[in-house]
C-alpha positions in Angstrom: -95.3 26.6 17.7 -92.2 29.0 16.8 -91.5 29.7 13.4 -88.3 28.5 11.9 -86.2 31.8 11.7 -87.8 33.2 15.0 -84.8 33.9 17.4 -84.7 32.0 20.7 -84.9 33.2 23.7 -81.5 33.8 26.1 -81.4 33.8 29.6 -80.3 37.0 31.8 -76.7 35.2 31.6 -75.8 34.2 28.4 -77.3 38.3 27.6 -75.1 39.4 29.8 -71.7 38.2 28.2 -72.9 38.7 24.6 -70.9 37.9 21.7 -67.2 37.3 22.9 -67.8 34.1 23.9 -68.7 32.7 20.4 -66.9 34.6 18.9 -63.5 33.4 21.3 -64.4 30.3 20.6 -65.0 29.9 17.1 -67.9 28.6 15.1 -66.0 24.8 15.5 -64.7 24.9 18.7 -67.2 22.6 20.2 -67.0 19.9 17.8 -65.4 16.6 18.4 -62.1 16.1 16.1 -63.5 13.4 14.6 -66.3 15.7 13.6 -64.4 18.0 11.6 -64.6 18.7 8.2 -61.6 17.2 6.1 -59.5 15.9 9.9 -58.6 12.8 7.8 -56.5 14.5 5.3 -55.2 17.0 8.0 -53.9 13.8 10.0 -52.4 12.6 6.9 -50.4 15.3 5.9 -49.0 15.6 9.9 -47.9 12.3 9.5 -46.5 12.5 6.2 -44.5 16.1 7.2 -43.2 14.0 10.5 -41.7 11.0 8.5 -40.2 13.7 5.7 -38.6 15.7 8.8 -37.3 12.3 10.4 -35.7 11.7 7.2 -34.2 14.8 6.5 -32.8 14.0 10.4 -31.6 11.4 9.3 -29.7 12.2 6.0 -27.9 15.0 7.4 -26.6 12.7 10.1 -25.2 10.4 7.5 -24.1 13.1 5.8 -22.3 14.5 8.8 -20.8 11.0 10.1 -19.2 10.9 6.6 -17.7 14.5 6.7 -16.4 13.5 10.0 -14.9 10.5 8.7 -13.5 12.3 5.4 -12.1 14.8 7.5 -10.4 12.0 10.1 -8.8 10.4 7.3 -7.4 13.7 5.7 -6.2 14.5 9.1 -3.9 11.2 9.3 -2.5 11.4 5.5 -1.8 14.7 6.4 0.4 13.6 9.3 1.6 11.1 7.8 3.1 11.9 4.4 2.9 15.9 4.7 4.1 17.0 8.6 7.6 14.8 8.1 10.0 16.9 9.0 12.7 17.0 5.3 16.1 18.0 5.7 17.7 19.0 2.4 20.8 17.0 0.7 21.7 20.6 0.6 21.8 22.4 3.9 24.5 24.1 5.4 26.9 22.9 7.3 25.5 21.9 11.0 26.0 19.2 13.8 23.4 16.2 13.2 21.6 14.9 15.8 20.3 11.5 16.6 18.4 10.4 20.2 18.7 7.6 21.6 16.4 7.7 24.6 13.9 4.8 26.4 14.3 1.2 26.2 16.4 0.1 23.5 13.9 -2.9 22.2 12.5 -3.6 19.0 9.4 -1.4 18.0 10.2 1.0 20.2 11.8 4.9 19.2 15.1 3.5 20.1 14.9 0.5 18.0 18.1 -0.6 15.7 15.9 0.2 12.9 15.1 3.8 13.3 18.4 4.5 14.9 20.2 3.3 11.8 18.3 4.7 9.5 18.6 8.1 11.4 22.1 8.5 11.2 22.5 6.8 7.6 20.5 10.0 6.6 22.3 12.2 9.3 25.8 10.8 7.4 24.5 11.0 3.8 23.4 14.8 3.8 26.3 16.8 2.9 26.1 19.8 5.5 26.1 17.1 8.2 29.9 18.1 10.0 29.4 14.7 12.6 26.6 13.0 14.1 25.5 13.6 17.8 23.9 10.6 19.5 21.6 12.2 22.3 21.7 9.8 25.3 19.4 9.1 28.2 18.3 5.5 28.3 18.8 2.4 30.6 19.6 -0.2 28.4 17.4 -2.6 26.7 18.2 -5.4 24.7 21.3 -7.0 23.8 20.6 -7.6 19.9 19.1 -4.4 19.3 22.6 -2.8 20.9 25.0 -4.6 18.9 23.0 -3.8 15.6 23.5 -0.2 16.1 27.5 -0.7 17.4 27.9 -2.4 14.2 26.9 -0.3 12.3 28.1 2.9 13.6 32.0 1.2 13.1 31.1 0.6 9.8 29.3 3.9 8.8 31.8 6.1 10.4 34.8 4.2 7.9 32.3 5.1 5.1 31.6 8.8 5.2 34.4 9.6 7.1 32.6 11.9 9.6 33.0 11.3 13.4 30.4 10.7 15.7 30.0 11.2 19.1 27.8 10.2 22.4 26.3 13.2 24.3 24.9 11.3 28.0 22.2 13.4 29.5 20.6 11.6 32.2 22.1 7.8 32.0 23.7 6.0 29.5 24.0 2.3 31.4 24.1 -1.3 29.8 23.0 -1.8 26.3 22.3 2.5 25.7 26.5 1.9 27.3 27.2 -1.1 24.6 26.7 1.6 21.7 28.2 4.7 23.1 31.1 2.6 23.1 31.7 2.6 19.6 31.7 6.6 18.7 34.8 8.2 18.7 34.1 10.5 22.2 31.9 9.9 24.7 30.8 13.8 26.5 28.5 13.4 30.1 27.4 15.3 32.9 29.3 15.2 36.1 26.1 14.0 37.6 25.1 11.3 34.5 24.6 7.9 35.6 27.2 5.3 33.3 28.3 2.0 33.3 26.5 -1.1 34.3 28.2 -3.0 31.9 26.9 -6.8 33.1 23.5 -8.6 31.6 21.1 -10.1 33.6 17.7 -12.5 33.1 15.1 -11.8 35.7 11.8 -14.0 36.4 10.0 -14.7 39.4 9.2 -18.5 41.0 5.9 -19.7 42.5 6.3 -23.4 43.1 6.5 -22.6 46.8 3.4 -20.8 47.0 1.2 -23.3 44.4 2.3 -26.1 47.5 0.7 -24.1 50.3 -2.1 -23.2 48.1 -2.4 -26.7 47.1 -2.1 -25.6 43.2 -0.9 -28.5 41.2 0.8 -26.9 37.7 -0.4 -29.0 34.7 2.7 -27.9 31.7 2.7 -30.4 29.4 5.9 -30.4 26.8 8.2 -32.5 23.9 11.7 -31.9 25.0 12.7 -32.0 29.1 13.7 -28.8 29.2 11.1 -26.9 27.1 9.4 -25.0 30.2 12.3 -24.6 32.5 12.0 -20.9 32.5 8.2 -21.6 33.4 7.5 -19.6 36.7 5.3 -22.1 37.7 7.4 -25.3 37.5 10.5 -25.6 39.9 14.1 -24.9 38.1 16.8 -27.7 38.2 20.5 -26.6 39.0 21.4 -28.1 35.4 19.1 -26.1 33.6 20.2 -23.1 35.8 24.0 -23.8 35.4 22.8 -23.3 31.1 21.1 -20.3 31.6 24.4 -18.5 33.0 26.9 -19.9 31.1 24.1 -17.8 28.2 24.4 -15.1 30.2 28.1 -15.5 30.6 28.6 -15.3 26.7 26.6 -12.1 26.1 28.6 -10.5 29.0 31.7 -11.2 27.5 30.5 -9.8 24.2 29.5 -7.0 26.3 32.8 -6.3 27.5 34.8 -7.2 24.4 32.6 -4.3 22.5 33.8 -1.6 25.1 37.2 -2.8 25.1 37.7 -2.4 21.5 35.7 0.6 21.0 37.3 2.3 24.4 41.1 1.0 23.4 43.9 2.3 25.8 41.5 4.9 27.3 39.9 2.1 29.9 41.6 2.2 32.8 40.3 -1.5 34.1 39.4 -2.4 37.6 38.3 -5.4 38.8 34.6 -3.9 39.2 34.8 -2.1 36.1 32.7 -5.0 34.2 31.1 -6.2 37.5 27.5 -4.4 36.6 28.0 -1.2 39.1 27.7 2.1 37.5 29.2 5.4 37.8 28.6 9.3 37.8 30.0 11.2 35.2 32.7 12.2 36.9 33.7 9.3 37.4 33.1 7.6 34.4 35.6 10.2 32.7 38.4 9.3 35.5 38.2 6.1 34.9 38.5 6.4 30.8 34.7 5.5 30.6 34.0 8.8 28.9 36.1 11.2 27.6 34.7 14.8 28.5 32.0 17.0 30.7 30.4 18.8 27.9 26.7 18.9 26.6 25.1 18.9 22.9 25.3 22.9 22.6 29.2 22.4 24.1 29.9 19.4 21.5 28.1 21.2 18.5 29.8 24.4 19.3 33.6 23.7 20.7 34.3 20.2 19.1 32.1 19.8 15.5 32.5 23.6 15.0 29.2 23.9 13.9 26.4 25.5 16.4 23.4 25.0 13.7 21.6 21.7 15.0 19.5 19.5 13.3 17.4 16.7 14.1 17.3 13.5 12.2 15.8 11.7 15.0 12.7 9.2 13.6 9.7 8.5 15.1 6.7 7.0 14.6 4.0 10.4 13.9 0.5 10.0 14.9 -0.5 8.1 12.2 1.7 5.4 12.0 1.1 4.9 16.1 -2.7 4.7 15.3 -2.0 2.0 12.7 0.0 0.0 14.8 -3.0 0.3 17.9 -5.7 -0.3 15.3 -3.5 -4.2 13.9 -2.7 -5.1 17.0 -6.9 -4.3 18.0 -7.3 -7.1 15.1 -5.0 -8.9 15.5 -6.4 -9.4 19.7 -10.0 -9.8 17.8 -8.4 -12.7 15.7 -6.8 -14.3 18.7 -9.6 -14.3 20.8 -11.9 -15.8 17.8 -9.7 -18.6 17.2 -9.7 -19.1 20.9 -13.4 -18.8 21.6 -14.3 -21.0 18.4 -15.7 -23.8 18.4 -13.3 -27.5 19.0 -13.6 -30.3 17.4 -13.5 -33.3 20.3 
């Protein structure tokens, strides 16, 4: 029988490596987790640090996300009410400058409205010495054309200041229609001008749906609702209507650059016909006036180098606006079509 505090015995072994093994591995190193004093609570308090550092995560994401937002917002009014370019009612004197360049179509930079309202402000500020309309464009529409002609007769007989077209690139049919009405027309020898002539273009598939052996299914109230349809084959009465329309713009057309042009034309027979010229010989054939560009015109004929842009355009805000309603309004459309009908 040993006695209770009587050492036991070791083997050559365990005598041999001493105390650094116990002592490496610790008094409760070879118990079981579960067996551990207090493991309960220390599992606890893990848990409870994890789901307090998930939402800290968390919070500061929000946090961020709404600083981002903040930030975008402050971004746009910032673009949008405080990067305008102001000219002052009082500036000195300088030659005003208005662009006229892309499709001339409502909505777009070259739209009656910000073309108007461009050189009503160009006109109004009292260092303004004339207005320059910057021209490179290949027409556009009709409407949107005779707007502007309008109102450049009637603005220049208001303020009394001339204005003038400067053609860079092309001035041809409808960007032609309002060059018309300023008091000089100034191109490049190599400037495209002219194409004074409207046209409607579409395409016809009727042939095509009969070899296919695609029957087209247009149901309308009026016999000649869908005659511009693609799909549906054009009578030579409802063709016969759609040029005598054509024919009536046309002779707007030419009307408008006969009065605004006056003894300078020099008509030929294919002056109206829809062919275009170079600058060159737009100016022999009374077209245009003069070679010259805008530093030429603000220099030699306006008298006043300083140039100044009155030009509007949609900034980055507003074109974000008009991407994010028409985003809702395609949402909208394509609810009301995917909704539910009542049969």
């Amino acid at each position: 029988m040993t006695e209770p505090n009587a050492p036991q015995s070791t083997s050559p072994e365990e005598a041999a490596q001493g105390p650094s093994r116990a002592s490496a591995l610790g008094p409760e190193s070879e118990l079981e987790p579960g067996s551990r004093p207090n493991w309960e609570r220390e599992t606890l308090e893990k848990l409870a640090f994890a789901a307090l550092n998930e939402q800290r995560s968390a919070r500061r994401w929000r946090n961020f996300t709404r600083l981002a937002w903040l930030g975008f917002g402050v971004v746009l009014a910032w673009l949008a009410f405080g990067h305008v370019p102001q000219v002052s009612d009082k500036s000195g004197p300088h030659t005003a400058v208005v662009e006229i360049k892309g499709e001339i179509a409502s909505g777009a930079d070259a739209s009656a409205e910000f073309v108007v309202s461009a050189m009503r402000s160009a006109l109004e500020d009292e260092g303004s010495q004339a207005v320059v309309l910057l021209i490179d464009s290949p027409g556009g529409s009709p409407v949107q054309a005779g707007i502007i002609y309008d109102e450049i007769k009637r603005l220049k007989e208001k303020h009394g200041k001339p204005i003038y077209a400067v053609v860079e690139e092309s001035c041809t049919s409808a960007a032609y229609y309002i060059a018309s009405a300023t008091d000089q027309i100034f191109v490049d020898k190599a400037s495209i001008v002219g194409s004074i002539g409207v046209l409607m273009d579409g395409f016809g598939f009727t042939g095509l749906m009969d070899k296919v052996g695609v029957e087209r299914r247009l149901l309308t109230a009026g016999e000649n609702k869908g005659f511009l349809d693609p799909f549906s084959p054009q009578t030579e009465r409802q063709r016969a209507y759609a040029q005598t329309m054509l024919d009536q713009i046309h002779q707007q057309f030419i009307k408008a650059v006969r009065d605004g042009r006056g003894q300078r034309l020099k008509e030929t027979p294919e002056m109206f016909s829809g062919l275009f010229w170079t600058g060159a010989q737009a100016v022999a054939m009374g077209l245009a006036d003069h070679l010259g560009n805008l530093d030429y015109v603000a220099r030699e004929v306006v008298k006043a180098e300083d140039v100044v842009d009155y030009t509007r355009r949609d900034n980055v805000a507003e074109r974000l606006a008009k991407r994010f309603g028409a985003a809702l309004g395609s949402a909208a459309v394509h609810a009301l079509q995917t909704a539910p009908i009542l049969r």
